[in-house]
Structure formats: C-alpha cells, structure tokens
N, C-alpha and C positions, 0 to 999 in steps of 0.2 A: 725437238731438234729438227731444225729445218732439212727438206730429203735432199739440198745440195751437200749439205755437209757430210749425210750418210755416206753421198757416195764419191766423196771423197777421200772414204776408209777403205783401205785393202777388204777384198768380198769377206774374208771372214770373220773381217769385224763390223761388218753391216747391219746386225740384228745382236738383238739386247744375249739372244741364247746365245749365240753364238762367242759374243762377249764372257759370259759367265763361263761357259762349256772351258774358255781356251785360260781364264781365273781357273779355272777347278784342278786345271792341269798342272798350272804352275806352284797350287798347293802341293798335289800329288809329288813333284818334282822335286820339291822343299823336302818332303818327307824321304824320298828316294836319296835324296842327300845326303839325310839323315843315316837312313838304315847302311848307306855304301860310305860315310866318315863312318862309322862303328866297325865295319867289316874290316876298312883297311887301318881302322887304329888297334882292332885285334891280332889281324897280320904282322904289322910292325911290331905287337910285343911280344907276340911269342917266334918273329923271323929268329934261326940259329937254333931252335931250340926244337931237334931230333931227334930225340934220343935214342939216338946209334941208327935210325934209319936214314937214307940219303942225304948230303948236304945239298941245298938249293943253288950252289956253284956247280957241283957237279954235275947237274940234270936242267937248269937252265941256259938255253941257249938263246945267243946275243941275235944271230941271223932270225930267226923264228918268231923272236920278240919282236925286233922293226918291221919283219912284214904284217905282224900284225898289228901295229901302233899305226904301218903307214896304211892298211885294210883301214883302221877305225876314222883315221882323220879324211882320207878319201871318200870316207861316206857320206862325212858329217857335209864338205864341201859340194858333193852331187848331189845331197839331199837340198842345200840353199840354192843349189842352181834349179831343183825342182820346183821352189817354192817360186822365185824368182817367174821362168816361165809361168806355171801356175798363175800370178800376178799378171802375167802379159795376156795371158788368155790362150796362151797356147796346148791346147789338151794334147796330143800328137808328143811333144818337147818334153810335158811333165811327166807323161808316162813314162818315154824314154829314158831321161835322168832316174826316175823311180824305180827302173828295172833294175839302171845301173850299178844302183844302190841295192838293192835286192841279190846281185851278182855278189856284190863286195861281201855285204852281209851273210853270204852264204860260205863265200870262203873264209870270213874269218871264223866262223864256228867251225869247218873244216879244219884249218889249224888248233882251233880249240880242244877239238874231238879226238883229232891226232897226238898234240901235247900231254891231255887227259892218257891218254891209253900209254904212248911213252912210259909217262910215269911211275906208272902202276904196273909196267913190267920192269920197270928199273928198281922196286919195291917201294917206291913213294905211294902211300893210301890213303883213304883217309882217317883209317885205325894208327897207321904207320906212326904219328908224334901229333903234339900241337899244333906246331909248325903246318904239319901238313893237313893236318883238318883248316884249319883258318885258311890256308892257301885255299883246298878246293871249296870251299865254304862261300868264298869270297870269287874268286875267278867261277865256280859253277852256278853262283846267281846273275853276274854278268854274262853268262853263256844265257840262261834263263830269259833274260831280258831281250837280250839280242834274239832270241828264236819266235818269242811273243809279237817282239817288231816284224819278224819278216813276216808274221802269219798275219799280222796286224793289215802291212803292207799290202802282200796278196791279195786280200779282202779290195783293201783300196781300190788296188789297181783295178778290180771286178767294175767298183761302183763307180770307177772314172771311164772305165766303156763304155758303161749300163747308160748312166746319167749324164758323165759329162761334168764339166767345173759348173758347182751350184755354190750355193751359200753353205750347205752342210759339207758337199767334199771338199769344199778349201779350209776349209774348216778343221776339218779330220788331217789332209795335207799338211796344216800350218804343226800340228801338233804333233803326228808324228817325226816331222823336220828337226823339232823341237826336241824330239826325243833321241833322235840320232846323234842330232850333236851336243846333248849329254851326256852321250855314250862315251866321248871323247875321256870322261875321268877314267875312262880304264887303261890309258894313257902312263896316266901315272904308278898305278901296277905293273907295268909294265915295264916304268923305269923304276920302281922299286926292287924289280927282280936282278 
C-alpha cells in the first residue's frame, strides 16, 4: 500500500493494529447487541407482570425519562463532534467535547442512581416480581456500561494530555465515540417505559 494512501485514512486507521483493534470492537459491539436484544426482549415479556408489587405506570415518570433519553443522545452527538475535532488535529477541542461528554455521562447515571433508589422505596426490587428483576437487570447493565465509559473516558482524557493525538489515542477516541452512540439503544427502554 502506497504511504499516500495511508495517509489519506483518518490517523486511526493508519496502521494494520489499529485497523483490526477498531474490527475487534465492532465484533465486541455485535455481541453487545446481542446480550442488550435478550435483556430488552425479557423486559417486554415479562413488562405487567408484578405480582402485586408496583405497576411500572405508577412509578415511571415521563419527565425523568426524556431528560435522560435527551442526557443519552446529547452525548452520543458531543462525542462525534470529539471525533470530528480529533480528525482536524485539534487536541484542546477533543478534550473539551470529551469532557463534555463525561459531564452528560455523569448526569445520566445520576438520574439512574436516583430512579434506582426511587424505586425501591416505592417497594419496586429486584426480589419484588419478574417484571422488576428484568427491569433492573436490564437498565443496571446499561448503568454498568455507561460507568465503564466514563472510567474508560477518564483514562483517555489522562493519555490525551500525556501524549497528545497519536495513532493509538485516536484510535481509543474513535472507539469509545463508537461506543457512546451505541448507548443511544437505551433510548428505546426508555420509550418502552
């Protein structure tokens, strides 16, 4: 491959690792798909069925839910504007977005945390019915994930001080981008509720 062509790839796709690294992910993602269709096709069948513990009308609320659908999709868009700079070479820009995105992410687990404990003074558990196991089953591996990102992120932002945009931290960037706006399926949990 001639090295104009190389570098006429976005930096993290410059090098054969880094090519396979950003494949490996996209397997990993497939699988994650995987495991979150199972989660929320358990949800949907056992949704209604509490037996005598809370109905999910009476303890979901509609305000709560859009600020956290508009927390998840506002991330997902700060995070491509990170990438974006990132691309332009601006280190300064991508941090900044990357923060921004770290803010979001932190509030939405805030509301998650908060909902969570709601709950379970309202006597929803996850002993409480099916229903309510599959719910936190399902929304507390999406909390899971989202906490893994921000620590993920943190890190980042360390190595984009330290180092600076290389072939390995855009690399890491493109993938965690990637993974933020996959987050966006929890979107639809959201409008299931």
């Amino acid at each position: 491959m001639s090295e104009q062509h190389v570098e006429s790839r976005p930096l993290e796709y410059q090098s054969e690792q880094g090519r396979l690294n950003i494949l490996g992910f996209w397997i990993f993602l497939a699988a994650e798909l995987a495991l979150f269709a199972t989660l929320f096709a358990t949800y949907a069948v056992l949704f209604g069925r509490t037996a005598g513990a809370p109905e999910s009308g009476e303890l979901f609320e509609a305000k709560d839910t859009l600020i956290m659908t508009f927390l998840l999709l506002t991330s997902s868009f700060t995070c491509g504007i990170a990438i974006h700079e990132m691309r332009r070479g601006a280190r300064n820009s991508l941090m900044t977005w990357l923060v921004i995105t770290l803010i979001l992410g932190f509030c939405f687990l805030g509301f998650e945390v908060n909902e969570f404990a709601t709950y379970v003074q309202e006597g929803a558990t996850l002993q409480s019915s099916a229903f309510w196991s599959g719910f936190f089953i399902l929304a507390g591996t999406h909390g899971l994930h989202v906490t893994l990102g921000t620590v993920w992120m943190i890190c980042l932002l360390i190595q984009l001080g330290q180092r600076g945009i290389t072939k390995i931290t855009s690399r890491k960037v493109f993938i965690i981008g990637s993974t933020f706006a996959a987050q966006t399926r929890q979107v639809y949990l959201d409008i299931v509720r």
